[in-house]
N, C-alpha and C positions, 0 to 999 in steps of 0.2 A: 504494500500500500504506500504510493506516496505521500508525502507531508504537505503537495501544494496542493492548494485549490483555486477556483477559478473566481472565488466570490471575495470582492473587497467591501468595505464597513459602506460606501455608499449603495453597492449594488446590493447586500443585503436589506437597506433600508427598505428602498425601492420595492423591492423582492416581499418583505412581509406589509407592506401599506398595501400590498393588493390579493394579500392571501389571506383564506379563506379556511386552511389547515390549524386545527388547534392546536398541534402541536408543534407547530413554525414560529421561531421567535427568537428573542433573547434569553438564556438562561442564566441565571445570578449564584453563583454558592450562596448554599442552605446553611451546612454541617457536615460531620462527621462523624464515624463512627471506626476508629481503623487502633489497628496493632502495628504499632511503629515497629518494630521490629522483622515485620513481613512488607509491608508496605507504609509508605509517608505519603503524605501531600506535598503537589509537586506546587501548589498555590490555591488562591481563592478566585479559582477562574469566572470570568463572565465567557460563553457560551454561544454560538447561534445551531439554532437546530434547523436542517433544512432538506426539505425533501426532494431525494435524486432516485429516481425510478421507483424500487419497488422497497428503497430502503432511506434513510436518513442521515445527513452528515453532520458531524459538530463540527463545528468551526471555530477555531480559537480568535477569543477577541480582547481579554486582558486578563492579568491578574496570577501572571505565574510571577514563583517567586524563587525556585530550584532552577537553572537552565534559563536565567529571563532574557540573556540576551539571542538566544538562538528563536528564541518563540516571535513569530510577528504574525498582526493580524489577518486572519483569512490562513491561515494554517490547516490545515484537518488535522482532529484531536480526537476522532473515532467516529463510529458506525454503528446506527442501529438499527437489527432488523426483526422486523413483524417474524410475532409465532403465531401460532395458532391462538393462543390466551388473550385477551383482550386485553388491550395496555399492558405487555409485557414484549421484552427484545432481546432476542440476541446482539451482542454489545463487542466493540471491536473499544479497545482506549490503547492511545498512545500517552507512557507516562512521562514524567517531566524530564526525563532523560533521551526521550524521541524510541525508544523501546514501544514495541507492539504489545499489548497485555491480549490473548484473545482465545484464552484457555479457558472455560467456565468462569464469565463474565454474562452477566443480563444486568437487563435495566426495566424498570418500569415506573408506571406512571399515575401516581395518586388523584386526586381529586381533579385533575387537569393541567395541576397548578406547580406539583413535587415530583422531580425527578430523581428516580434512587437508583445510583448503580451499584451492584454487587459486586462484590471478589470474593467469593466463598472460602477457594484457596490460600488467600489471603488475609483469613477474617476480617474484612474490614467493608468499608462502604461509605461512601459519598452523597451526602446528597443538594440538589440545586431548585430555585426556586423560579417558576414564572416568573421573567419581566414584564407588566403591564403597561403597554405601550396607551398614550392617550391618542 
C-alpha cells in the first residue's frame, strides 16, 4: 500500500460539502485504550475518512507526534472495509513509524459519531470522534 494519496485538505473540503455518506468526514481523536508496551500512540491524529470504491481511506490531516516530520497532509493512514456486520470493518493502519499494522485489526462505528479501532493482538485500541462540520 502506498502512503500517497490523491486528496489535499482543499479537495477534501470540496469532497465532503457535497457528500451525502455518513461516514465521510473529518475524524478528531476521542481516547485510548492501549498497553504501551505492545503498542503506543503515534499522536492525537485528526483524520479524513473517505470513500474509494467498495472501501474507505483515512487520510492523514494532523496531529502526529512520533515521526511528525515525515507525516504531511493527505497521507493515507489506512483502510476500511465493509463486513458483513453493520458498522463494522476490516481495518488496514499504518502506524507512526509508516509500518502496515493489518493483522486482526477492525474498526467500527458507534452511534455514527465514535470511531473505534481494535488491535486485539495488541491489547489496545483507539478511538476518534465525529467532526461536525456546520
Amino acid at each position: 500500500m502506498s502512503n500517497i494519496s490523491r486528496w489535499t485538505l482543499k479537495e477534501l473540503d470540496e469532497h465532503f460539502a457535497n457528500s451525502n455518506n455518513p461516514l465521510e468526514g473529518y475524524w478528531r481523536y476521542l481516547d485510548r485504550d492501549m498497553e504501551d508496551q505492545w503498542l503506543r500512540l503515534g499522536g492525537r491524529y485528526t483524520l479524513a475518512l473517505v470513500k474509494e470504491q467498495d472501501a474507505y481511506d483515512l487520510i492523514y490531516i494532523e496531529g502526529a507526534q512520533v515521526n511528525k516530520r515525515n507525516w504531511k497532509i493527505g497521507m493515507l493512514k489506512g483502510k476500511l472495509k465493509p463486513t458483513l456486520f453493520v458498522d463494522n470493518f476490516e481495518a488496514e493502519w499504518i502506524d507512526a513509524t509508516m509500518e502496515m499494522i493489518d493483522k486482526d485489526v477492525q474498526a467500527n462505528l458507534e452511534n455514527g459519531v465514535i470511531l473505534t479501532f481494535k488491535f486485539p493482538v495488541f491489547k489496545s485500541q483507539v478511538r476518534f470522534q465525529k467532526v461536525i462540520q456546520n
